[in-house]
Chimera marker file (.cmm) of the C-alpha trace (Angstrom):
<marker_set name="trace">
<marker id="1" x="119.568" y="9.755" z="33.573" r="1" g="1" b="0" radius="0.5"/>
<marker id="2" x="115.862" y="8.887" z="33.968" r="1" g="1" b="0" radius="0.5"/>
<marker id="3" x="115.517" y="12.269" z="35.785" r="1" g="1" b="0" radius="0.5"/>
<marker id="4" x="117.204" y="14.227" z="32.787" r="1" g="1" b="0" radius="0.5"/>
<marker id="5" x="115.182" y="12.100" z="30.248" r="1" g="1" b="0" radius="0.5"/>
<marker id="6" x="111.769" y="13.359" z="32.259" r="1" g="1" b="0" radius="0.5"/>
<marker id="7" x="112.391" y="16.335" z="32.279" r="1" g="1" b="0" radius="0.5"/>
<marker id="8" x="112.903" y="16.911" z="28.622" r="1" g="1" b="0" radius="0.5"/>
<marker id="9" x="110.184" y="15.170" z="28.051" r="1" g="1" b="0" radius="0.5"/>
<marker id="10" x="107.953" y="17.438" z="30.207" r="1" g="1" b="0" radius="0.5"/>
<marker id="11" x="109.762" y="20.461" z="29.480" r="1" g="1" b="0" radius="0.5"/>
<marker id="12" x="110.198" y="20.522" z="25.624" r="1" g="1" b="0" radius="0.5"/>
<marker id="13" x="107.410" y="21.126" z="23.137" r="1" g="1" b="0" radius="0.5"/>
<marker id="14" x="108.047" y="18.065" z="20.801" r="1" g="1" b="0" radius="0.5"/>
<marker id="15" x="110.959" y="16.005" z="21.547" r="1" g="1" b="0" radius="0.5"/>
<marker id="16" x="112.156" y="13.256" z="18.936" r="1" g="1" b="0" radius="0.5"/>
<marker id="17" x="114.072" y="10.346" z="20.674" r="1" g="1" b="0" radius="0.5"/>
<marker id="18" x="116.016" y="9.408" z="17.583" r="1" g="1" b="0" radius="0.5"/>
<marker id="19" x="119.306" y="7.252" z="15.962" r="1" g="1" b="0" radius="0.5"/>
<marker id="20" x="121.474" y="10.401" z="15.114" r="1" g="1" b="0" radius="0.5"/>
<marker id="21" x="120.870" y="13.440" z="14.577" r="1" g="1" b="0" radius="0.5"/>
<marker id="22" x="119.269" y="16.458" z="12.132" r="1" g="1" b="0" radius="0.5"/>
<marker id="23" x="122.577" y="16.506" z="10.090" r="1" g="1" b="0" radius="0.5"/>
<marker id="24" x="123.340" y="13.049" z="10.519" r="1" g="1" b="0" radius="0.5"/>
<marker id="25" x="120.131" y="10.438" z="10.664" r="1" g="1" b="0" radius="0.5"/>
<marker id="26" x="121.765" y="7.232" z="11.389" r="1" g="1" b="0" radius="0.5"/>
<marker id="27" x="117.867" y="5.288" z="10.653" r="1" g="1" b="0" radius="0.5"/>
<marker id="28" x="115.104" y="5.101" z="8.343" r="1" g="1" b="0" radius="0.5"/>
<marker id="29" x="112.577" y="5.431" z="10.552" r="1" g="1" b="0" radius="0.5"/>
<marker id="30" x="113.804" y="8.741" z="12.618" r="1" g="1" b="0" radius="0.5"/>
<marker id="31" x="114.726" y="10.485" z="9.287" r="1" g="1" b="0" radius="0.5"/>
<marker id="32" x="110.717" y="9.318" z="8.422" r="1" g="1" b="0" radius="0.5"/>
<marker id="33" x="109.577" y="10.900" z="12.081" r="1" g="1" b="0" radius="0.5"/>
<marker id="34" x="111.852" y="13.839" z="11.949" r="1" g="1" b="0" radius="0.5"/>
<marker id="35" x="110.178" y="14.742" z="7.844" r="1" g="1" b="0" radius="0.5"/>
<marker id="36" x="107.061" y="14.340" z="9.002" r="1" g="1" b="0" radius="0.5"/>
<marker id="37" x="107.502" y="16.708" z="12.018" r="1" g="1" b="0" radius="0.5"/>
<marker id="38" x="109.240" y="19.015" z="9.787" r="1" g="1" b="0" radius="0.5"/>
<marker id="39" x="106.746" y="19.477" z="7.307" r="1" g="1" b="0" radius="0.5"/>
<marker id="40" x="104.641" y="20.138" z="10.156" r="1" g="1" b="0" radius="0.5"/>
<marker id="41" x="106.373" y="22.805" z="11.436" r="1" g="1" b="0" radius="0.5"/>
<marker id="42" x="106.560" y="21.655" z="14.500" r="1" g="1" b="0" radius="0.5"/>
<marker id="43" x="109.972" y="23.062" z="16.538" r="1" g="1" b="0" radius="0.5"/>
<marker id="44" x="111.602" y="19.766" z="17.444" r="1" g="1" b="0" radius="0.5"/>
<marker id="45" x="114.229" y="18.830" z="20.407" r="1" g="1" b="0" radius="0.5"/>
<marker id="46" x="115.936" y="15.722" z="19.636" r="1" g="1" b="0" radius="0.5"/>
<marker id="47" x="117.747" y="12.930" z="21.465" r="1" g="1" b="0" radius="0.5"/>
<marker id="48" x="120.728" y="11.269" z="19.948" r="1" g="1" b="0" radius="0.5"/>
<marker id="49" x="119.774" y="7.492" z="21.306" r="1" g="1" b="0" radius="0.5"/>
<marker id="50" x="122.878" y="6.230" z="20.155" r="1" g="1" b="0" radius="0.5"/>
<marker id="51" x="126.127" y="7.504" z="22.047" r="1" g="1" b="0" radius="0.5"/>
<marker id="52" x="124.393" y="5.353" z="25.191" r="1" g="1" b="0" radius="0.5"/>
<marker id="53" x="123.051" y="2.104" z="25.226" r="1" g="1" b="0" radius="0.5"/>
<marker id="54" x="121.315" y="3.173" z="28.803" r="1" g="1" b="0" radius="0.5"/>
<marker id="55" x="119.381" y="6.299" z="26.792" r="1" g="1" b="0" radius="0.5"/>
<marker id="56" x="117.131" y="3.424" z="24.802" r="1" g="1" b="0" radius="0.5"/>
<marker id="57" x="116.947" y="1.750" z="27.944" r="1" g="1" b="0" radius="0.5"/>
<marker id="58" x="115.393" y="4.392" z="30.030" r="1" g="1" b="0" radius="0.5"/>
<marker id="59" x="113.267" y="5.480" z="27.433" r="1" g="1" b="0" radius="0.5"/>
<marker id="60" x="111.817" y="2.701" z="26.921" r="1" g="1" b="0" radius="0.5"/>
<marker id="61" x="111.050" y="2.055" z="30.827" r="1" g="1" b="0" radius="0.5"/>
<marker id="62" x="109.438" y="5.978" z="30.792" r="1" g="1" b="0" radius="0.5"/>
<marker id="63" x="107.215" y="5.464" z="27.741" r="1" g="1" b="0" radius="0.5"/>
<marker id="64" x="106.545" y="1.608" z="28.113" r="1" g="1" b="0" radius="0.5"/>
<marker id="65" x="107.129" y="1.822" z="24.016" r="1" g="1" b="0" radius="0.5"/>
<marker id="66" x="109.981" y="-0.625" z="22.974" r="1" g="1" b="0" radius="0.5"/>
<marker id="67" x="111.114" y="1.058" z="19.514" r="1" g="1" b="0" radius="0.5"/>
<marker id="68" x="112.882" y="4.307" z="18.615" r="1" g="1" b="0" radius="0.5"/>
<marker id="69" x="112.207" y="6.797" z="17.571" r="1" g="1" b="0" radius="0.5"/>
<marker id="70" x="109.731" y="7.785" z="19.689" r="1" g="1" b="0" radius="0.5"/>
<marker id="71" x="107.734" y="10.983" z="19.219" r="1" g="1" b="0" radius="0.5"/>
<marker id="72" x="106.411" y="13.488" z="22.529" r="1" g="1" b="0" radius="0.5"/>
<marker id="73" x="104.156" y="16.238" z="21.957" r="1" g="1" b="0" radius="0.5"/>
<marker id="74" x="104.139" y="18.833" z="25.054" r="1" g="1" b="0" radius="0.5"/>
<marker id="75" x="104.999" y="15.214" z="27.316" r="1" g="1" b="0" radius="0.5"/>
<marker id="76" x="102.688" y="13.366" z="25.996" r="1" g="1" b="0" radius="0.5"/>
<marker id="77" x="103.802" y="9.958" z="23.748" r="1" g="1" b="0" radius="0.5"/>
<marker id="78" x="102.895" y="10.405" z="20.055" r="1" g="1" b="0" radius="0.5"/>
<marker id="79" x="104.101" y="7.011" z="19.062" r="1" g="1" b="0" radius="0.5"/>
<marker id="80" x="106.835" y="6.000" z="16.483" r="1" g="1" b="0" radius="0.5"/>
<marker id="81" x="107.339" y="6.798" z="12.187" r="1" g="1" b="0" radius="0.5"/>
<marker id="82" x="104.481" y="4.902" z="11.144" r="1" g="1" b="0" radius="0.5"/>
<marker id="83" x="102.359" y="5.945" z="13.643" r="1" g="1" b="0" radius="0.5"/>
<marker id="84" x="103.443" y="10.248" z="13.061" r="1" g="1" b="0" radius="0.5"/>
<marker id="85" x="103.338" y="9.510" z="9.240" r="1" g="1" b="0" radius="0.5"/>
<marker id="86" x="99.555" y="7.894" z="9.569" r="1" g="1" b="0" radius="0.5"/>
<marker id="87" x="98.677" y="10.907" z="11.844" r="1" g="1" b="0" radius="0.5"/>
<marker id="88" x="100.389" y="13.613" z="9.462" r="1" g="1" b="0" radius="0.5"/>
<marker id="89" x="98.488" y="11.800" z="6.125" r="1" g="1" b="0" radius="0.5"/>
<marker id="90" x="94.924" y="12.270" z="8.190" r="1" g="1" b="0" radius="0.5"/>
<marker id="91" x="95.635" y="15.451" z="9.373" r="1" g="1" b="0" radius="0.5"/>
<marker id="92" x="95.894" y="14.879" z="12.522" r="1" g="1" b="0" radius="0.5"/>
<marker id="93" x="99.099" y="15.323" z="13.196" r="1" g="1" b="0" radius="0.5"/>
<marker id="94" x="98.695" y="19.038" z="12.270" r="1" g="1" b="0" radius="0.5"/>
<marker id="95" x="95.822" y="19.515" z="14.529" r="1" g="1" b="0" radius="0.5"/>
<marker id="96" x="97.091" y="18.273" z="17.429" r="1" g="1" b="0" radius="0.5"/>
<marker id="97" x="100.034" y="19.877" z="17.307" r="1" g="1" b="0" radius="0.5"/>
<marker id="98" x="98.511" y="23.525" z="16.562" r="1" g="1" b="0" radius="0.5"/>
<marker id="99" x="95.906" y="22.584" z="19.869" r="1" g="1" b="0" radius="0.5"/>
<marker id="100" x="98.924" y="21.540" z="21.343" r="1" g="1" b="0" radius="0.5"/>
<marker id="101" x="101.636" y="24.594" z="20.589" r="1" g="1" b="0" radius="0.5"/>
<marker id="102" x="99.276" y="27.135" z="19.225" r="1" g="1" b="0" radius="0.5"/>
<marker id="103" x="101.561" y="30.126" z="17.732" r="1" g="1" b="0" radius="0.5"/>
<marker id="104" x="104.131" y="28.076" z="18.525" r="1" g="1" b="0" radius="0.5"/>
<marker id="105" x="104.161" y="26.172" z="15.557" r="1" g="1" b="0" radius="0.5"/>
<marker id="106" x="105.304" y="26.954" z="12.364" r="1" g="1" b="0" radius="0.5"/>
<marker id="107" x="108.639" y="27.527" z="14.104" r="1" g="1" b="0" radius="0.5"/>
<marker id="108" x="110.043" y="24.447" z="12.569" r="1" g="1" b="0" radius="0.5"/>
<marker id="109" x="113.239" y="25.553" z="14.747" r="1" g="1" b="0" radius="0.5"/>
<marker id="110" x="115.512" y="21.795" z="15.824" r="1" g="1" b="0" radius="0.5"/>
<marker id="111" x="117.673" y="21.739" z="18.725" r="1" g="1" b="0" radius="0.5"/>
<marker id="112" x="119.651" y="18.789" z="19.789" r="1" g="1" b="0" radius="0.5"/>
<marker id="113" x="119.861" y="18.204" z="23.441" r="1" g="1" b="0" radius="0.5"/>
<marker id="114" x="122.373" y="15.212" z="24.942" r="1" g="1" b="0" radius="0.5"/>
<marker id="115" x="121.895" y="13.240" z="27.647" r="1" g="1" b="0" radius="0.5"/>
<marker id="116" x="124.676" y="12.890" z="30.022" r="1" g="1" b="0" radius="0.5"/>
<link id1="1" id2="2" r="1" g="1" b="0" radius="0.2"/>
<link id1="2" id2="3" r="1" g="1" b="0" radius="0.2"/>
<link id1="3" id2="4" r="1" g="1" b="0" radius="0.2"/>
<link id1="4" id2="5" r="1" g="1" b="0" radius="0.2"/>
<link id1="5" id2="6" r="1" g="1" b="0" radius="0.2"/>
<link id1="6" id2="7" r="1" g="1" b="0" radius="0.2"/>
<link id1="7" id2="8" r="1" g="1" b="0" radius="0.2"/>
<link id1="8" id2="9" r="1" g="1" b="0" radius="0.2"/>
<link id1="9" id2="10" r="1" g="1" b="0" radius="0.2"/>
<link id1="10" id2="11" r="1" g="1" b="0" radius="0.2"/>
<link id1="11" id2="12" r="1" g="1" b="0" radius="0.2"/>
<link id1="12" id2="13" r="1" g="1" b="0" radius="0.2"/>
<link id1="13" id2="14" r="1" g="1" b="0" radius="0.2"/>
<link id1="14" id2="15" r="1" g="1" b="0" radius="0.2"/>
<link id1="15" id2="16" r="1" g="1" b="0" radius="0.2"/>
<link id1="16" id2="17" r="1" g="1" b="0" radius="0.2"/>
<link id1="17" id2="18" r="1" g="1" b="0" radius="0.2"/>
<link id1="18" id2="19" r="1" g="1" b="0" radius="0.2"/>
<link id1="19" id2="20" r="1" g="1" b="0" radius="0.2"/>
<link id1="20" id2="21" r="1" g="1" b="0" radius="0.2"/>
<link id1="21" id2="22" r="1" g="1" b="0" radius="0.2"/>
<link id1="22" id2="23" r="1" g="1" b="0" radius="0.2"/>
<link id1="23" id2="24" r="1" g="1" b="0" radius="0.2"/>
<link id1="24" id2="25" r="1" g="1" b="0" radius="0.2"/>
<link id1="25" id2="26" r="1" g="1" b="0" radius="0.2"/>
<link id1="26" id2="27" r="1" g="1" b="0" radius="0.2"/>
<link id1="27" id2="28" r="1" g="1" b="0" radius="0.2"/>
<link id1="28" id2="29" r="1" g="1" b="0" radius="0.2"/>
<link id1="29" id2="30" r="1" g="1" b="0" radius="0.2"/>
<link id1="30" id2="31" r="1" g="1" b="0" radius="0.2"/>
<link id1="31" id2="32" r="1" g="1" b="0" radius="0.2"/>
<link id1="32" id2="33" r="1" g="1" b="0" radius="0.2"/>
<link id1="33" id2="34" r="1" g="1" b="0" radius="0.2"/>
<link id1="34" id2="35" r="1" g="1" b="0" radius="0.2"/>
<link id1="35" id2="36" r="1" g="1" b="0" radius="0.2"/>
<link id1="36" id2="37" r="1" g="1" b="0" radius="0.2"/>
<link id1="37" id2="38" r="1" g="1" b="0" radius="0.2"/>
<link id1="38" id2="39" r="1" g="1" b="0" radius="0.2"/>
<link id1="39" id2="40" r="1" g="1" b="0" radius="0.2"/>
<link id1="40" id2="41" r="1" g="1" b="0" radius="0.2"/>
<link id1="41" id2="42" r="1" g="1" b="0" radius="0.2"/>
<link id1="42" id2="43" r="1" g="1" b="0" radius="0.2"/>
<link id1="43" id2="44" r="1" g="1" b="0" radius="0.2"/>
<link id1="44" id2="45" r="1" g="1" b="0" radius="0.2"/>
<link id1="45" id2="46" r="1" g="1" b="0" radius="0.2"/>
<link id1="46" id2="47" r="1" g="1" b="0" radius="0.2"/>
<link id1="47" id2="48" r="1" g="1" b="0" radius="0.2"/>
<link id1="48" id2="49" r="1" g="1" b="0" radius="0.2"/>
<link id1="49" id2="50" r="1" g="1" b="0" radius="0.2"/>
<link id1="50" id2="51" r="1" g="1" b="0" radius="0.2"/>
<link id1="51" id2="52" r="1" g="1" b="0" radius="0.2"/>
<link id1="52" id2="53" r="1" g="1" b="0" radius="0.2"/>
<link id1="53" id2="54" r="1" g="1" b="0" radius="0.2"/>
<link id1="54" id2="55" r="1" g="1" b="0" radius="0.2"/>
<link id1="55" id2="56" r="1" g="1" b="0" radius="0.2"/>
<link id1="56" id2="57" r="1" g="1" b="0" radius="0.2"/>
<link id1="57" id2="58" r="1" g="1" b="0" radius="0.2"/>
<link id1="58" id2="59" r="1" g="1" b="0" radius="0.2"/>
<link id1="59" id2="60" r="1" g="1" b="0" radius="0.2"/>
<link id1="60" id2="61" r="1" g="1" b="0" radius="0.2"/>
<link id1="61" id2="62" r="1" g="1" b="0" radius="0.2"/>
<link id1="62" id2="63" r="1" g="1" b="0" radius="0.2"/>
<link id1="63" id2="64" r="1" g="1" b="0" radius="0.2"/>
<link id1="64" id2="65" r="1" g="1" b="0" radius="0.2"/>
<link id1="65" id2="66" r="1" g="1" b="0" radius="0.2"/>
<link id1="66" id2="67" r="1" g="1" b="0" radius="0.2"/>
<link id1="67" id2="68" r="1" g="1" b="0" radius="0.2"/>
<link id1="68" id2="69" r="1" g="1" b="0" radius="0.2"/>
<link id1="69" id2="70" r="1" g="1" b="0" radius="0.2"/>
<link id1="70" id2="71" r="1" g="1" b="0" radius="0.2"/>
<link id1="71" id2="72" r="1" g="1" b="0" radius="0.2"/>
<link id1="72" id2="73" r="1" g="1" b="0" radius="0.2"/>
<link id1="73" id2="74" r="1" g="1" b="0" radius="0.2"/>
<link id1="74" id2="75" r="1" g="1" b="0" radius="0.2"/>
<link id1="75" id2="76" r="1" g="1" b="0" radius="0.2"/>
<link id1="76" id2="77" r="1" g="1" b="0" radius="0.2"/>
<link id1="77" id2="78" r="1" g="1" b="0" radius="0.2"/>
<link id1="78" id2="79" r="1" g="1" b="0" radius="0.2"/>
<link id1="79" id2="80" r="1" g="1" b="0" radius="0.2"/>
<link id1="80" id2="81" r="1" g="1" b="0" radius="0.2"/>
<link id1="81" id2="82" r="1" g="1" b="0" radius="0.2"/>
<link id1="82" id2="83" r="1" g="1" b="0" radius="0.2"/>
<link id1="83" id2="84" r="1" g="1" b="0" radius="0.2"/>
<link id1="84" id2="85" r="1" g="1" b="0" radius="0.2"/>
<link id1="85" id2="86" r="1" g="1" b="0" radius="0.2"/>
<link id1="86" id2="87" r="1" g="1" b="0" radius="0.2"/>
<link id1="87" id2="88" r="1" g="1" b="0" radius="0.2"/>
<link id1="88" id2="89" r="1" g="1" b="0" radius="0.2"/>
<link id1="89" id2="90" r="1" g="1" b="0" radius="0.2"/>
<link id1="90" id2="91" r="1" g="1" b="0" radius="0.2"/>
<link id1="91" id2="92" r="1" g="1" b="0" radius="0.2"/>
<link id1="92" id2="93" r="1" g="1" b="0" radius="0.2"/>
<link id1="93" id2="94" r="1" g="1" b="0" radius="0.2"/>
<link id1="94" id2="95" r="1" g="1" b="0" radius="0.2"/>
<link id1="95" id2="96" r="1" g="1" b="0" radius="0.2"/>
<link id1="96" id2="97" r="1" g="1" b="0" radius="0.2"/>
<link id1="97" id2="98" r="1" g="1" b="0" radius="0.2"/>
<link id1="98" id2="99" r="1" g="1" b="0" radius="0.2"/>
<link id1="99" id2="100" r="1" g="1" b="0" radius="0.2"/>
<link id1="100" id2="101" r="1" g="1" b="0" radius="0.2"/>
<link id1="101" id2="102" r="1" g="1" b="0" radius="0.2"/>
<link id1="102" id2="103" r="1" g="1" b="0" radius="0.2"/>
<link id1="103" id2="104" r="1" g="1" b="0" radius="0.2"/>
<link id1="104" id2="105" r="1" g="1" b="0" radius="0.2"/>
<link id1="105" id2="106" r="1" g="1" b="0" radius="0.2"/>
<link id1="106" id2="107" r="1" g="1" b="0" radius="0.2"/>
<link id1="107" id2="108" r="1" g="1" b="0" radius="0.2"/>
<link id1="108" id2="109" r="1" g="1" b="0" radius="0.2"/>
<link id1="109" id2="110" r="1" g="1" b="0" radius="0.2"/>
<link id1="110" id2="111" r="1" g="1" b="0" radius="0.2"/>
<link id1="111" id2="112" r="1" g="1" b="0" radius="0.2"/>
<link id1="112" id2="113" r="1" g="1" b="0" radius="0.2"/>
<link id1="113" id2="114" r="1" g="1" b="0" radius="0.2"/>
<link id1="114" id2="115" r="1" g="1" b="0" radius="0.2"/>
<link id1="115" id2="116" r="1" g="1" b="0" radius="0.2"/>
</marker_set>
């Protein structure tokens, strides 16, 4: 499982580790993350956390970051709600993300990938 976390991680633009999903946010704070990478435009992969308790677990061993949701830009740790919502009210959430993605943003497509 570490291996498959990794490599999503590495291999996705902006992954959201999250309680639920798009449809169905099952937390505050990942519907907070997933808004503020939505407006954006960021194209977003997300992680249900919840169907295992050894997803949240991994994570958190990968990252070193105890909370979800949890927030990677092109494998890089981005932090958590508070910390995307402080970056997206300064801007900088926006500018990273076009350095980061370049054309690719502005796609504001959402795929959910599950870990098996």
């Amino acid at each position: 499982m570490k291996d498959q976390l990794q490599q999503i991680i590495e291999g996705e633009d902006v992954v959201l580790f999250m309680k639920g999903t798009p449809q169905f946010v099952m937390c505050g704070n990942s519907q907070r993350a997933l808004d503020a990478l939505r407006r954006a435009g960021a194209p977003v992969t997300v992680v249900d956390i919840l169907p295992d308790p050894q997803i949240r677990q991994e994570l958190s061993a990968i990252s070193g970051w105890p909370t979800i949701p949890q927030v990677f830009v092109r494998g890089e740790l981005v932090g958590g709600a508070d910390i995307v919502e402080e970056l997206e009210a300064s801007g900088e959430l926006e500018r990273t993300l076009r350095e980061k993605l370049g054309d690719d943003l502005g796609a504001a497509e959402e795929r959910v990938v599950a870990v098996a």
